[in-house]
N, C-alpha and C positions, 0 to 999 in steps of 0.2 A: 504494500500500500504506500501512496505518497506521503511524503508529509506535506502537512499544509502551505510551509514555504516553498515547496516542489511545485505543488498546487498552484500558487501564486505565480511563479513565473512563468510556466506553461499558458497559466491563463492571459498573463500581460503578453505574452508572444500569440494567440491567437486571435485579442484583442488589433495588433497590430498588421495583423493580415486579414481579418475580416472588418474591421471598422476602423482605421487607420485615421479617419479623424477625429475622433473619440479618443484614441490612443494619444495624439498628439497635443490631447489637453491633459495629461500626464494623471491619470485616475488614480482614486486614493481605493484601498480595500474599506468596505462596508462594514461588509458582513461576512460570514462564510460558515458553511455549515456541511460537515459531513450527512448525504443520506443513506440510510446502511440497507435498506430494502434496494436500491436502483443499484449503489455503490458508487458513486459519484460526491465530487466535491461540487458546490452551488458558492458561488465567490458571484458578492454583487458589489460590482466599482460603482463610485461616482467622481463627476468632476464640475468646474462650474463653468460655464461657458457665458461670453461676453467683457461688458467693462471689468477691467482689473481695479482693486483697489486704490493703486498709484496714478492710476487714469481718472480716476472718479472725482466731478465736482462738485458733486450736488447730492442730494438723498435719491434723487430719482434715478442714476447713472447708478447706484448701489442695488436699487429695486431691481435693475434691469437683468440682473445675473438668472443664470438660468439656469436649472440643478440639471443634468444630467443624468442616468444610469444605464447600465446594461448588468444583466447574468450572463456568466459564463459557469457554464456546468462541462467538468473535465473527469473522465474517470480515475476513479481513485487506485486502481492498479497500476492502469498505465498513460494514464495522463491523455488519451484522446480525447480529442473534441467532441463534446455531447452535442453544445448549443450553444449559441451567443442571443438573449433575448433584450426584451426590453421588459423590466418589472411588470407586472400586475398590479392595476391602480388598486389601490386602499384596500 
């Protein structure tokens, strides 16, 4: 089985080939959660997209950020690509 840091990089490397601008807003780990019936890791990034804080002049340039996420689910023996999604609202 992987370890979770195994886990992590596999997933930032197929973040980078399936969604490569997503990737290139340098995503933070979530969450991540061993499931043991599938046998897969579920590793959900986020990142924020738009004005930066250094760029920002006003409250409303702050408003403006924009949360991003994807799931990537990698199997936990061998680290193959299950999925790349986008969360399920609420």
């Amino acid at each position: 089985m992987l370890a979770p840091s195994e886990a992590i990089d596999k997933a930032r490397v197929y973040l980078g080939e399936v969604v490569p601008e997503f990737a290139a807003l340098e995503p933070k780990v979530e969450e991540m959660v061993l499931v043991p019936k599938s046998s897969e890791w579920k590793i959900t990034f986020y990142a924020l997209k738009g004005v930066q804080k250094a760029d920002a002049t006003s409250l409303a340039d702050l408003l403006r950020w924009q949360r991003v996420e994807k799931v990537v689910s990698v199997g936990a023996d061998d680290g193959a690509l299950i999925a790349v999604r986008n969360p399920p609202p609420f």
